[in-house]
N, C-alpha and C positions, 0 to 999 in steps of 0.2 A: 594749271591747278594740280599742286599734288595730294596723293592720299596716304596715309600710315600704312603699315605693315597688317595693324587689326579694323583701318576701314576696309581694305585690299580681300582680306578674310571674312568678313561682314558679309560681304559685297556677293562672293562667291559662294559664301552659306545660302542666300539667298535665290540661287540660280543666276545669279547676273553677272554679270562681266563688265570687268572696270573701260572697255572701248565703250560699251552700251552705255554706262553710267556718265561717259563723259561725252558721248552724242549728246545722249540727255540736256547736261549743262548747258552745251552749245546753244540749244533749242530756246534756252531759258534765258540768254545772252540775247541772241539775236534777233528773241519773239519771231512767232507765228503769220505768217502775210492772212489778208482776209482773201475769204470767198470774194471771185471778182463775178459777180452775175451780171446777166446779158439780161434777161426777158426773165419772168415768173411764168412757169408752165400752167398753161390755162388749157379748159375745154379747146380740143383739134388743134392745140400748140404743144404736145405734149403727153395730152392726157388724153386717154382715148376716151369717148363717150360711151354708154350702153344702151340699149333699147330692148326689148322683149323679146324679141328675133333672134338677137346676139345670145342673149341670155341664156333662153331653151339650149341654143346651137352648144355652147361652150359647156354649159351641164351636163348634155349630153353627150360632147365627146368626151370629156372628163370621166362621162359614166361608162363609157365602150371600153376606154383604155387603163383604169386605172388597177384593175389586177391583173396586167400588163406588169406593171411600174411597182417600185419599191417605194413606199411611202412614209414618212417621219414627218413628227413634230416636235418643232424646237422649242422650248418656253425659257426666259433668263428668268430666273427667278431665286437669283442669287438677293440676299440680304435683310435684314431687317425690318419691319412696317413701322421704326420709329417715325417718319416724318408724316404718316397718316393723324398722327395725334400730336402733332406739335403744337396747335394751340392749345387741347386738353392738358401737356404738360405743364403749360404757362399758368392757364387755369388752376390745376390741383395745388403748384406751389405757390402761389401767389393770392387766391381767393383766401380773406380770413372776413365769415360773414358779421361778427363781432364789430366789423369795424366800416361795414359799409352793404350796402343794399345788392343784390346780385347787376340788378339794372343799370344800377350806377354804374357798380364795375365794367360792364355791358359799355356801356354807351362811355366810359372813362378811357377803353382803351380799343373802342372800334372793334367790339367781337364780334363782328354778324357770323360769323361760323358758328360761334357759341349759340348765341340766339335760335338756329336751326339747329341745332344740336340738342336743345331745349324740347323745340316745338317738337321734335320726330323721336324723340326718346324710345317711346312702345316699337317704334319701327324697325328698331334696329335688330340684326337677328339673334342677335348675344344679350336681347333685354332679358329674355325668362333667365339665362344662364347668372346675371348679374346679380339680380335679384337671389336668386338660389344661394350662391356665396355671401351674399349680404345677412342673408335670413343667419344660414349657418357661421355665419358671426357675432351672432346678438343682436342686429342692429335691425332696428323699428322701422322700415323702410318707411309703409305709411304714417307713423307718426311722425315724421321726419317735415319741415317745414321745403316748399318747392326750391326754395333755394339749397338748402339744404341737401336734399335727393339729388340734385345735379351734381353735389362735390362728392358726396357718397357713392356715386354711379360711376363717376369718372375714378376717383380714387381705387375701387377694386376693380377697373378697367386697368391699369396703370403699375399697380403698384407690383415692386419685383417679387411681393410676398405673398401675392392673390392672382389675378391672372397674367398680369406683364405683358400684355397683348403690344405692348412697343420693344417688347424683347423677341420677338417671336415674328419667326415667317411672312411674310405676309400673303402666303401663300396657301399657309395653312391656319388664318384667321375665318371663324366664323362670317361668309360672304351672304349666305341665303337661306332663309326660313322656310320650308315648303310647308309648314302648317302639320304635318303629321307625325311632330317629333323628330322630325330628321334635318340638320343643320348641315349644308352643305360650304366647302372650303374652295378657292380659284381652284387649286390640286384638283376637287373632283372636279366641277365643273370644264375641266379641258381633256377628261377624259372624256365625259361625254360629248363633249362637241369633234373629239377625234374620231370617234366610233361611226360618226356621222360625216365626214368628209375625209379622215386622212388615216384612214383603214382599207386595205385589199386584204382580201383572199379571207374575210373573218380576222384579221388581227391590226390592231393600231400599235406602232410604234413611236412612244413616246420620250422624246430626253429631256432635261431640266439641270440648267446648270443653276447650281445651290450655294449657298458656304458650308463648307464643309460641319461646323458645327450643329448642323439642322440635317445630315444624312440620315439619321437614325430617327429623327422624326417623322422625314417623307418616308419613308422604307415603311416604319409604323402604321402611318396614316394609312397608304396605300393598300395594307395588309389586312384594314379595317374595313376598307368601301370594296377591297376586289371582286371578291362573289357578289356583293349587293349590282355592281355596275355591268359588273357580264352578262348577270342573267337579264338585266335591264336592255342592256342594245344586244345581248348576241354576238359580242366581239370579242375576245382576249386580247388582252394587255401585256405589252412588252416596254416596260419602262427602267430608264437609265439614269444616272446621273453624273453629272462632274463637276470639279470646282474651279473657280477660277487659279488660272494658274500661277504660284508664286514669282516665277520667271517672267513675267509680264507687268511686276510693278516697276513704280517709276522712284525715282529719289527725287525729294523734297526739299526744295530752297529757301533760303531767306530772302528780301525782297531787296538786296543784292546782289542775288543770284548765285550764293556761297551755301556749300552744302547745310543742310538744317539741323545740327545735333542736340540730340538727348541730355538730360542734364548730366549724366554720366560719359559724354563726348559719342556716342552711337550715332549714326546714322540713321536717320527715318525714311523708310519706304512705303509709299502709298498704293493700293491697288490703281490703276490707270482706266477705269469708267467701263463702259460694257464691250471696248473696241477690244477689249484684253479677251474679251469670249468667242473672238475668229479664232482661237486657235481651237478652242473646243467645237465649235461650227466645222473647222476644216477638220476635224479626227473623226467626221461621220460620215458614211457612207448609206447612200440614197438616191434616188431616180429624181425623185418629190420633195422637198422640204419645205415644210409651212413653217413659219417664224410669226409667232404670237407672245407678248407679252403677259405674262404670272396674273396680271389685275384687271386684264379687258376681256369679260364673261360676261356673260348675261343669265337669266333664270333661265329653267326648260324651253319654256312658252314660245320662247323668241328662235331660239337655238337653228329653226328649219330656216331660216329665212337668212341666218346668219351663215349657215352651211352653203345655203346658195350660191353666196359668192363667194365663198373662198372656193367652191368647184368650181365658178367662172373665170376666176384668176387663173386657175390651174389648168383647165381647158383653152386659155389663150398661151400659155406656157409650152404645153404639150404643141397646142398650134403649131406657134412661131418656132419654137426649136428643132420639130420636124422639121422643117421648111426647112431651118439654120444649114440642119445636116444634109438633107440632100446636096443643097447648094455643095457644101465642102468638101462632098464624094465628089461632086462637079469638077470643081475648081481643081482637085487632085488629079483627074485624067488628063491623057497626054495631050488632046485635043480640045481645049476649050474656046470655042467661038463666040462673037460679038454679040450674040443673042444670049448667050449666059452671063456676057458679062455686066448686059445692061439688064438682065430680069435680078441678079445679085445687087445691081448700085440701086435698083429701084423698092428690090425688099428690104436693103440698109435705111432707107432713105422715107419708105412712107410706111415700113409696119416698125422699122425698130427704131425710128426717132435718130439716125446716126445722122449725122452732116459730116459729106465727104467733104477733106479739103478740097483747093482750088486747084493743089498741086497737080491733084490728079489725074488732069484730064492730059497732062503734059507727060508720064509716063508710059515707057512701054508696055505689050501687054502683060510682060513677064514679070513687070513692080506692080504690073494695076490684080495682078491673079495675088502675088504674094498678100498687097494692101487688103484686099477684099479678104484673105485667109484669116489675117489677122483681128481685122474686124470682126469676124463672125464667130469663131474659135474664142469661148469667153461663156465664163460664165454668166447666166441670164437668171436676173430677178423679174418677176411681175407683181408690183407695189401696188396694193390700193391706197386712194387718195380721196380724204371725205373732206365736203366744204368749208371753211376754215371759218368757224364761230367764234375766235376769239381765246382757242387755244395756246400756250405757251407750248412750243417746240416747232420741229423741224417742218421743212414744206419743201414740193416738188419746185425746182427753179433749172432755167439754162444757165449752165455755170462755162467761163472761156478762161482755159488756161493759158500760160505764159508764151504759147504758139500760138495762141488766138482758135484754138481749137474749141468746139463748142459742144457740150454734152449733158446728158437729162442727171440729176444730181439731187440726193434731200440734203438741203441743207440749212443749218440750225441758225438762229437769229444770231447767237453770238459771233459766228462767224463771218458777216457780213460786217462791215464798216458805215457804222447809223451815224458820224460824221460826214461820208461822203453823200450830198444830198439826192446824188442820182441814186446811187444803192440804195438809199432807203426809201424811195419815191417805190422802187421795185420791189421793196417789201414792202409796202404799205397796201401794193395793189397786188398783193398775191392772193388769190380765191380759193387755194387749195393747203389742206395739213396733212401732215403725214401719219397717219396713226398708226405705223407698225404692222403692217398686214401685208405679209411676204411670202411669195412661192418663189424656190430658189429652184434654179437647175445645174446644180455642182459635176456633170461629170460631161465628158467632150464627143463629138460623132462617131469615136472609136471605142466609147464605153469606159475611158479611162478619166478618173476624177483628177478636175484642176487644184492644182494646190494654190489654193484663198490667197496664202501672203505674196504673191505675184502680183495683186489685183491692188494693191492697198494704196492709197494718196498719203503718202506720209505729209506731209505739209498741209494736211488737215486735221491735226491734231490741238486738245482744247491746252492754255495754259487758265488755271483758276486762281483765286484767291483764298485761303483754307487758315484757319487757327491751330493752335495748339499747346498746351497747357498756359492759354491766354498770352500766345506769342503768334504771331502774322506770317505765316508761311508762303509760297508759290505752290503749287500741285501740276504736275503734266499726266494730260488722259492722253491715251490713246486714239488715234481717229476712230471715231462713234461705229457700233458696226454696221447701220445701213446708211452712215456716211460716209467717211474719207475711206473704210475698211472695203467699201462696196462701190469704189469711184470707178474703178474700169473693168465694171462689169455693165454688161449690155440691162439697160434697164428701160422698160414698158413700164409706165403710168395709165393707171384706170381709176374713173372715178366709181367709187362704190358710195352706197348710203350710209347716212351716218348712225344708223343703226346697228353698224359693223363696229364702232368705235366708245367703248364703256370703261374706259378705269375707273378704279378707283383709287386717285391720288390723295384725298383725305376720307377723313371714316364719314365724313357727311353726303360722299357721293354714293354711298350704300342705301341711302333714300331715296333715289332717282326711279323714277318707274321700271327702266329696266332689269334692276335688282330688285324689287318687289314682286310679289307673287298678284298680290291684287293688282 
C-alpha cells in the first residue's frame, strides 16, 4: 500500500509514523483472533472470597501502612456525556405533540427509558436548575400540558443554546442534590471519596485524563468546591490532568481495508478507546494507584462502606507485594535452596492465581530461579469483581494463550467468539463483571517503576464498525486498559459488593437510590 508525499506529512503532523500506520493496516487485513477462554473465574477459581475477618485484617493493614506509601487516583474521564441522552436526543427531534399523543409515541417506538424519565422528572438533580432556565425564557412551565413539560424539559436540557448537558463533561454534569442548595458533580464526588481512602499524610492525589477542551472547565470547577471540600474531610488536594495522547490514534478504513479519506482526499484518524490512556497511566508515579471511573459515585451516605473496600483491595495489594519482594531479594542471593523454591511456586500458585507450566518441573535450578523471577517481577493489579446482574461489559475469565498458557484476564464479550458454542457456554456461565475497581502496583522490589508498555497483549486489540459523514468505516481501539493493556500483569481477583459498582451510563440511572439522598 502506498501513501503520497502529503498522506506521508499528514501522518507525521499527527505524531505517527507511516511503519505504525501500516501495522495498523495489517491488523485491519488479517483481523484480530478472539480470546481463547479456558474456565470463567468463579468464587476459589480465581476470585478470592472475603469474610469479616479478612476485611478488619486488610483495613487495618491498609491503615498501618499507608502513610508509608505514595498514594493516587486515577479517573478516565476523558469525553463527552452525549450518549447519557441519546434517547432524549431522539426524543426532542422527533416528538411533534401536534401529531400524536406522548403515549403513543411511547409505546410506537418502545421508549421505557422515556417513560421513567417521565415518572422521576422532580428527581433529577438539575430539575430546580431546568425549571429556572425555563422560567427565564418566558415559558409557562405549569401551564404547559404533561406532555408538553417533558419536551420543554428535555429541550433546555439539550439544547447547544441552553444547557447542552450532551456537550459537556460528564463529569462535571450535575450528579447529586444534597437538599441544601448544593448540586454536586462525579469531579466532586471523587474527591470526596479520595480523602477517605487514597489520601496519606493529609493530602489526596488526584489525576483525571480529560479532552483537552474541557481543562479550563475542571481547573474552574475545582477552584469552586476547593475550600468547600478541604475544610469538609481535612485533606488538601493535589489534582492533575492529561489528555489523551494524539500519537495514540489509529487510522481509519474502508470495509476494504483501504485508507478512509476526507472528501478533500485527508486521512482520518480516530482516537483508539481508553487503551490509548496507558500511556498517561505509565507517566505516573506512585506506590498506590486506585483506578476508578468519572461515573461510578455514589451520594455521601454510602461513601464509608464504599471506602471499605477499596482499603481492602489495597491491603491485599500491599499484602501480596510485600510477600512478592521478599521472595525476589530471595531468589537474588547466591544461595537459594529447595525450601524457597517451593514456598515461591506455592505463593505463585495459591495467592497470585499463576499456573506454572509443566515445563518446569524439568529445569534446572538456575531456569526454575530465573522462571520464578520473572513471574513475580510485574506489575500487580488487585481488581474488584461484583456479581454479574446482567451488565454489558468485561468479566473476570481464564484466558490460555497460543502456548497453552493459562492466566486470570477481564475480558470483554466482544472478544470471545459467540459462534464457538464452547466459548459461549463459558460466557453464559460466567457469575462475575468487572466493574473497574483497581489498585495498581506500578513500581518493582528495587523501587524502580515498570514501564506499562512491556506488559501490553497487543493481539487484544478491538476492530469496530463506525460511520462517517453517512459512509461505513472500520475503527482500531487499542487493547482496553484493564484488558489486553494489563494482560501480563500479575492480577488478583476479589469479589466485592455490588454496592461498590454505580455508573451512570444514561441520565435515568441518576434515579437509582444510590444517587439519591432520600
Amino acid at each position: 500500500m502506498s501513501f503520497t508525499e502529503k498522506d506521508i506529512n499528514q501522518i507525521e503532523s499527527n505524531d505517527l509514523t507511516l511503519t505504525g500506520i501500516k501495522k495498523q493496516i495489517e491488523i485491519f487485513e488479517t483481523g484480530i483472533p478472539f480470546t481463547n477462554v479456558s474456565d470463567a473465574a468463579t468464587l476459589n477459581n480465581g476470585i478470592m472470597p472475603l469474610n469479616n475477618s479478612k476485611i478488619e485484617a486488610y483495613v487495618a493493614l491498609f491503615e498501618n501502612e499507608k502513610d508509608k506509601k505514595s498514594l493516587l487516583k486515577f479517573v478516565p474521564a476523558s469525553g463527552a456525556a452525549t450518549r447519557m441522552f441519546k434517547f432524549l436526543f431522539k426524543f426532542v427531534s422527533e416528538y411533534n405533540s401536534n401529531e400524536q399523543s406522548l403515549n403513543s409515541y411511547i409505546n410506537k417506538n418502545n421508549l421505557r427509558e422515556l417513560s421513567l424519565f417521565m415518572v422521576g422528572l422532580e428527581k433529577f438533580p438539575f430539575y430546580n436548575q431546568v425549571l429556572g432556565l425555563l422560567k427565564s425564557n418566558g415559558i409557562d412551565y405549569e401551564g404547559l400540558s404533561n406532555q408538553e413539560k417533558v419536551w420543554y424539559f428535555a429541550k433546555a436540557m439539550l439544547d447547544e443554546n441552553q444547557l447542552n448537558f450532551g456537550n459537556q463533561p460528564k463529569g462535571l454534569l450535575p450528579f447529586h442534590d444534597y437538599k441544601n442548595n448544593h448540586i454536586s458533580t462525579a469531579f466532586e464526588e471523587h474527591l470526596y471519596e479520595a480523602a477517605m481512602y487514597a489520601s496519606s499524610n493529609g493530602l489526596a492525589k488526584l489525576h483525571f485524563t480529560i479532552s483537552e477542551i474541557y481543562e479550563n472547565k475542571f481547573i474552574k470547577e475545582f477552584k469552586n468546591i476547593q475550600k468547600h471540600v478541604e475544610q469538609n474531610t481535612g485533606v488538601k488536594f493535589d489534582i492533575s490532568f492529561s489528555f489523551q495522547q494524539q500519537s495514540t490514534d489509529t487510522i481509519a478504513v474502508t470495509l476494504k481495508d483501504r485508507p478512509f479519506r476526507e472528501s478533500d482526499g485527508s486521512l482520518v484518524f480516530r482516537p483508539s478507546g481508553h487503551g490509548a490512556l496507558l500511556k498517561n497511566l505509565n507517566a505516573l508515579e506512585a506506590d498506590i494507584i486506585f483506578v476508578k471511573n468519572i461515573d461510578n459515585v455514589v451520594v455521601y451516605k454510602y461513601k464509608d462502606e464504599l471506602a471499605k473496600y477499596k482499603k481492602v483491595l489495597a491491603g491485599i495489594l500491599i499484602e501480596l507485594q510485600t510477600k512478592a519482594f521478599e521472595y525476589l531479594h530471595e531468589l537474588e542471593s547466591k544461595q537459594v535452596d529447595e525450601g524457597t523454591l517451593v514456598a515461591v511456586e506455592n505463593f505463585l500458585t495459591h495467592k497470585l492465581s499463576i499456573k506454572i507450566s509443566d515445563e518446569y518441573k524439568k529445569y534446572t535450578d538456575r531456569y526454575k530461579i530465573e522462571y520464578l523471577q520473572e513471574k513475580l517481577n510485574r506489575p500487580m493489579r488487585v481488581c474488584g469483581m461484583v456479581k454479574n446482574e446482567g451488565e454489558p461489559g468485561g468479566g473476570p475469565f481464564w484466558v490460555k494463550d497460543h502456548k497453552s498458557n493459562q492466566s486470570l484476564q477481564i475480558v470483554e464479550s466482544a472478544q470471545i467468539n459467540l459462534n464457538d458454542l464452547k466459548q459461549e457456554e463459558i460466557l453464559r456461565n460466567a457469575t462475575h463483571f468487572n466493574p473497574v475497581d483497581l489498585i495498581c502496583g506500578v513500581k518493582n522490589y528495587k523501587g524502580k517503576k515498570f514501564d506499562l508498555e512491556n506488559y501490553v497483549d497487543h493481539n487484544a486489540a478491538f476492530i469496530t464498525q463506525k460511520t462517517k459523514n453517512g459512509k461505513d468505516l472500520k475503527a482500531l481501539e487499542l487493547p482496553g486498559l484493564w484488558n489486553g493493556s494489563m494482560a501480563h500483569w500479575n492480577t488478583i481477583f476479589v469479589e466485592v459488593p455490588v454496592i461498590t459498582f454505580n455508573p451512570v451510563k444514561t441520565v435515568n440511572d441518576l434515579l437509582k437510590s444510590l444517587h439519591q439522598i432520600k
